[in-house]
Structures are given as C-alpha cells and as structure tokens.
C-alpha positions as CSV (number, residue, x, y, z in Angstrom):
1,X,89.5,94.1,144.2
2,X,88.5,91.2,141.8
3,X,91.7,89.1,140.2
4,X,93.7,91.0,137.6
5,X,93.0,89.6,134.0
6,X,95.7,90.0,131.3
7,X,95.4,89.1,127.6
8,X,98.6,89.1,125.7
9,X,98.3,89.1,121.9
10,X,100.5,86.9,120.1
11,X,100.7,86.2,116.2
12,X,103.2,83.8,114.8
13,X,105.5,85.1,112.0
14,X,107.0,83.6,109.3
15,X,111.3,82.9,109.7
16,X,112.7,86.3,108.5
17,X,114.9,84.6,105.7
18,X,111.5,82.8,104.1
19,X,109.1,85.7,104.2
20,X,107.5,85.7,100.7
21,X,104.8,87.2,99.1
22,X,102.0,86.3,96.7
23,X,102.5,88.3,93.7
24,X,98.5,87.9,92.9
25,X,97.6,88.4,96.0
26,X,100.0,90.7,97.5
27,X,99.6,88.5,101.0
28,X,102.1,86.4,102.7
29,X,102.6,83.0,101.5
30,X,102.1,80.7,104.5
31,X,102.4,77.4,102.4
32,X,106.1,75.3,103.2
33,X,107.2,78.4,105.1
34,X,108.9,77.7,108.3
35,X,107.2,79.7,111.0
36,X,107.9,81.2,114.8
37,X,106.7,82.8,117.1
38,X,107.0,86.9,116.6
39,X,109.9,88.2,119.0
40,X,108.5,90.9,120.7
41,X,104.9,89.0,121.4
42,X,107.5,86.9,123.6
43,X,108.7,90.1,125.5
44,X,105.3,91.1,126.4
45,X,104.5,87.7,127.2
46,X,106.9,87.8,129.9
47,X,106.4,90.8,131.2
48,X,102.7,89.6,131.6
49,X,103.8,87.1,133.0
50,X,106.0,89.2,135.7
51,X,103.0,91.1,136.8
52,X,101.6,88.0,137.5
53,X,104.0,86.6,139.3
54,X,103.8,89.9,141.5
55,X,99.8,90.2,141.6
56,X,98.4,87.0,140.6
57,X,95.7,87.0,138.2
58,X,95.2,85.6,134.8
59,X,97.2,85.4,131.9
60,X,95.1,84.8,128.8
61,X,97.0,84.5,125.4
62,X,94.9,85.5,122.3
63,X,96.0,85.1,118.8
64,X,94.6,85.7,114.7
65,X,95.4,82.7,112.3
66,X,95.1,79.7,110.5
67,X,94.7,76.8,112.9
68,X,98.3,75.7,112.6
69,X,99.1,78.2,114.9
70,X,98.0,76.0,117.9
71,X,100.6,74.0,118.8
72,X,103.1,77.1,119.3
73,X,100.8,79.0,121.1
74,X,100.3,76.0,123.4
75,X,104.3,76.7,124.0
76,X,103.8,79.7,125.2
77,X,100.8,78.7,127.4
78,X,103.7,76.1,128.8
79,X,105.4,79.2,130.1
80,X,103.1,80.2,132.7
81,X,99.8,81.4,130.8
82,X,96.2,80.3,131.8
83,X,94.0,79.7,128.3
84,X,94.1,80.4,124.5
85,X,91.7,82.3,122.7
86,X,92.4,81.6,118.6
87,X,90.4,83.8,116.1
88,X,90.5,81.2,113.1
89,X,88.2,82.1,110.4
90,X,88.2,82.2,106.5
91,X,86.7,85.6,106.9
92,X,89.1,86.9,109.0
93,X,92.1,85.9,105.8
94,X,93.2,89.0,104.4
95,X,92.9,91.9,107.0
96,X,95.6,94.5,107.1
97,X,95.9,96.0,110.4
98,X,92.3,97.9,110.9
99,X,90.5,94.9,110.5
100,X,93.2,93.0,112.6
101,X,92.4,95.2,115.3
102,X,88.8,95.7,115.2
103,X,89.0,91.4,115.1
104,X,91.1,91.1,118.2
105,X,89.4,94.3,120.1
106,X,85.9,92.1,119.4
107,X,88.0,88.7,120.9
108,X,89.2,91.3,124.1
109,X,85.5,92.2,124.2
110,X,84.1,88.3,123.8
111,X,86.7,87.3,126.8
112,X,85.5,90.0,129.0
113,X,86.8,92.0,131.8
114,X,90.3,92.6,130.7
115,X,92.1,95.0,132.8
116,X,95.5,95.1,131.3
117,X,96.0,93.9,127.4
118,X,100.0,93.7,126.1
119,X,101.3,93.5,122.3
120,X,104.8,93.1,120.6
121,X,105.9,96.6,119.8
122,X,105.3,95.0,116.2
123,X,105.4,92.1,113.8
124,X,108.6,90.6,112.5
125,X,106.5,90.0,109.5
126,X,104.3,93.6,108.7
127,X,106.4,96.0,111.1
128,X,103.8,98.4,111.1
129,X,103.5,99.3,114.7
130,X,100.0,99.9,114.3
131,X,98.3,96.9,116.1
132,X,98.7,98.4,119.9
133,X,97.3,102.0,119.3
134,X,94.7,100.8,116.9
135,X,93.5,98.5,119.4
136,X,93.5,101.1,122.6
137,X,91.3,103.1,119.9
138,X,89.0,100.5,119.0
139,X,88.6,99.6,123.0
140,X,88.6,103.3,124.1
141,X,91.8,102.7,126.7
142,X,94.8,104.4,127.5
143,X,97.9,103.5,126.6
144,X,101.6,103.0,127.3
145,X,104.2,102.3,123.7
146,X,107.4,101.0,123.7
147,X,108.1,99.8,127.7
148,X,110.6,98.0,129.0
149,X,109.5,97.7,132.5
150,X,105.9,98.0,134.2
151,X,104.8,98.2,137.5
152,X,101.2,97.5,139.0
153,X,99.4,99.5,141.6
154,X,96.5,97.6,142.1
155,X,95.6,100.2,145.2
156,X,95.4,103.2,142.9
157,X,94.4,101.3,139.9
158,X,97.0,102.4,137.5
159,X,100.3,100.9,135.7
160,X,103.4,102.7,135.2
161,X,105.7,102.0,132.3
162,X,109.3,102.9,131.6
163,X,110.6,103.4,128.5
164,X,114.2,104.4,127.1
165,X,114.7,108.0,125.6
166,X,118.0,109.3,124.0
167,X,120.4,110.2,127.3
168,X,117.6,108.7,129.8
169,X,114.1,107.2,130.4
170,X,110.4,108.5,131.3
171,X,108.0,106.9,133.3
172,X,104.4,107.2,132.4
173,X,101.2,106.3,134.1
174,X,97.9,105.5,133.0
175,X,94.7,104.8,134.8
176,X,93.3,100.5,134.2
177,X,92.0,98.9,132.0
178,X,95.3,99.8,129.3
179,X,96.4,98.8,126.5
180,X,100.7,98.0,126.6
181,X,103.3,97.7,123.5
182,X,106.6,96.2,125.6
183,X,109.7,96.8,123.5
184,X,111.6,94.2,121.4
185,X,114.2,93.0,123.3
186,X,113.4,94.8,126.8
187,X,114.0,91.0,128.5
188,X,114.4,87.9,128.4
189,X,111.9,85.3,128.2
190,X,111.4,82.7,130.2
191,X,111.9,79.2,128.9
192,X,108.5,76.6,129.2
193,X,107.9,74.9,132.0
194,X,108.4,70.6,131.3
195,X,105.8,69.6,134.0
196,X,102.9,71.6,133.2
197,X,103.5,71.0,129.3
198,X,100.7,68.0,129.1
199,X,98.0,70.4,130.4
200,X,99.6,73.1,128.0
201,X,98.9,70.2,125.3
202,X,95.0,69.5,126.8
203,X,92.5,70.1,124.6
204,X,90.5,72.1,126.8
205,X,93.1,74.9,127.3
206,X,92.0,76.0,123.8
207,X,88.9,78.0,122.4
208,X,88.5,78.6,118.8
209,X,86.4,81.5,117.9
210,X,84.7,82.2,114.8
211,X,83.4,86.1,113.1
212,X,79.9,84.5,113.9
213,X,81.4,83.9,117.8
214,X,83.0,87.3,117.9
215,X,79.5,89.0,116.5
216,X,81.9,91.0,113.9
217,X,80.5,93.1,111.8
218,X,81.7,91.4,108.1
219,X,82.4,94.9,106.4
220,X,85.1,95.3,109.3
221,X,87.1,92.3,108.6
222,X,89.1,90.4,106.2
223,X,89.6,91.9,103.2
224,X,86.1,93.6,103.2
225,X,87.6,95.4,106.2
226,X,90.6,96.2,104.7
227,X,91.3,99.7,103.3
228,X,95.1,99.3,102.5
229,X,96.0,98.2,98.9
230,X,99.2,97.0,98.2
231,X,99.8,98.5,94.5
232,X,103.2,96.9,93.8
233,X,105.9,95.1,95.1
234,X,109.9,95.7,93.8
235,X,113.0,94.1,95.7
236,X,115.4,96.8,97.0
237,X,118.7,96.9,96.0
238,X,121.7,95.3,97.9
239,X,124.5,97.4,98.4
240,X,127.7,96.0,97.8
241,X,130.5,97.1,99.7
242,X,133.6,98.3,98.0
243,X,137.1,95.8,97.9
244,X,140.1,96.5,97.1
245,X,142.8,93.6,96.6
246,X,146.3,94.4,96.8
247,X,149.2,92.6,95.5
248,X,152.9,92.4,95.3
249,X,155.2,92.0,98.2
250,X,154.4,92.3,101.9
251,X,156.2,95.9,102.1
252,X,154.1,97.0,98.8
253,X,151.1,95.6,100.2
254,X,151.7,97.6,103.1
255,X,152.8,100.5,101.6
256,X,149.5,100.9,99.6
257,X,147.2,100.3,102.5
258,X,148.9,103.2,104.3
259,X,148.6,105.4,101.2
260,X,144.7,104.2,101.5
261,X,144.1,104.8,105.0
262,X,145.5,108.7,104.5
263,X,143.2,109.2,101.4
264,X,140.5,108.1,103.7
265,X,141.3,110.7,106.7
C-alpha cells in the first residue's frame, strides 16, 4: 500500500477577547489584533499526528489567509508535520464558509492523493461548524464529526472514530479517503520540537498558492462565492447577577442570610 498522506487544515483565529468586526464591512478586523492559532485545528493536528506516529506517512498542514499567518503555521510544522500549503490571495478575502471550502477542497485536490483530511470541530472566530461537512461534500468523501480518538486500518482501508454521546460513546467507521472533524479539547497537543525548528523556519517548507494555482473558478470564491450576508450586527446583553449586601451585626447578618437561603428553597 503506498504511504498514508494527511492534510490537516488549520486557520489562525483572532484572541477571543479582541475579536472585532468591521461595521462597513461586516468582516473581521485583522489590523492590531492579536492572533492564535484556532484550538481545535491543534487537536486535529495531533491526532494527525498520532496516526502518524502509528503508520507513518505524511502530515501536510494547509491553511486560508493573509500571509502573516506563516510564521505560526511554521509552529505547528515544528511539531512533527511535513510541508505547508498557504492559500493567500486577494480573491480569496471575503469568503464565508462555501467559498472557504470549495478554496481548500481545490488546495486538497492541487496537493493530490489525500487519503485522510482532519479539521477543528470549528473556528474560535465563526463557530459555524460548517467547514468539515462542506468539504467531504465538495470532495465527495465520507465522514467522521466530532472524534476524540481514531484508529487506522490500513489492511481494510478504513478509519474508525469514537466519539462521546450522553451516558457513553459510538464508534463509527468509514471507508478511505475521509474527511475527520476531531473534537475541541479531545487531547492534548504536543508541544514543538526545538531541534527540527530551523527546518520548520526553511523557506522551502512553504508553498504559497494563488486562485490562478488552485484553477478556482472566481464566481466560487471570495465574496463573489459568497452567498451569506450579514444584515446587522447588535451586542447582546450582559446579564448581571443579582447582590445583596447585608449589614448590621454579625448575628443580623446571619440571621438574614438564613432567612434568604429558606426563601430560596
């Protein structure tokens, strides 16, 4: 059987406690916005990265941006991965999560040969859930949501997945090549390995493709490809919750909170 190759899609996020939006626009600002990399895209990484450890293979991460998002996906490839793939294009600015996918399922294409592609369960930034299915659809694969563990069967050609359920857990199989959305949180990731960070850093260990590489069709990208309109945009309210001082003397004090505590059963 020929090696196992893996791509792992990763997207960096901006910090949760900057995330703003352009008001004209209705896009993320990315200007003086502390970024990261998205939590779950580093739970998939790993697991990736625990087949390979098991099976060998290839680990090949592939991301959507702006070109600032090099240097922290060159982290990730200090972890254990084997090459970038960055789709950075003007053209690309704008797309919701149709044209996201149809962009990243043309990048899966351009690489070639794929036999098992893994996602975040969703973006710290959009949280819309949508970018694993929407890719299995635009690549015509089966797939496997929300896992926390995976195991290989490179004999039989398939991948099982487990994943929690209220009171238990299922295990579901699917036939390779297949499309996998690991859960937040379902392990820990590994931290970057030191010594191979220099060839992480090498120029070489990057490609940069463009919507003219990736032979996209321009009505399916961007904001051309883009269906979803944001209309509006309105903060929600906080909810305060409710105080109650007390005063006078330790006994009143006392006294009143007991008289609260039986009102409340």
């Amino acid at each position: 059987m020929s090696e196992l190759k893996m791509a792992v899609c990763m997207k960096v996020v901006p910090k949760p406690e900057e995330i703003r939006v352009d008001r004209a626009t209705m896009a993320l600002e990315r200007a003086g916005v502390r970024s990261e990399m998205n939590p779950p895209d580093m739970n998939a990484l790993e697991l990736a990265l625990r087949v390979k450890d098991q099976h060998g293979g290839q680990v090949n991460l592939l991301s959507m941006g702006p070109p600032f998002f090099d240097p922290y996906l060159r982290m990730m490839l200090a972890m254990g991965a084997d090459h970038i793939y960055l789709l950075s294009d003007r053209a690309l600015g704008g797309a919701d999560t149709l044209a996201t996918t149809y962009t990243l399922a043309q990048g899966i294409r351009k690489i070639g040969g794929v036999d098992l592609i893994f996602c975040g369960e969703e973006s710290s930034d959009g949280a819309t859930g949508q970018v694993p299915p929407g890719l299995a659809e635009w690549l015509e694969m089966p797939q496997l949501t929300l896992v926390d563990q995976l195991d290989y069967d490179p004999d039989r050609g398939v991948v099982r997945g487990r994943r929690e359920l209220h009171g238990g857990h299922q295990i579901a199989e699917v036939p390779v090549p297949a499309v996998i959305s690991v859960k937040t949180a379902a392990n820990e990731p590994r931290f970057m390995d030191y010594n191979i960070k220099p060839w992480a850093f090498e120029e070489q260990q990057l490609t940069i493709w463009s919507a003219e590489d990736l032979e996209a069709d321009a009505g399916l990208i961007g904001w051309d490809g883009s269906p979803t309109i944001v209309s509006g945009l309105d903060e929600a309210p906080t909810r305060e919750r409710k105080r109650i001082f007390l005063k006078g003397t330790d006994q009143e004090v006392i006294g009143r909170l007991v008289e609260i505590l039986d009102e409340g059963l």
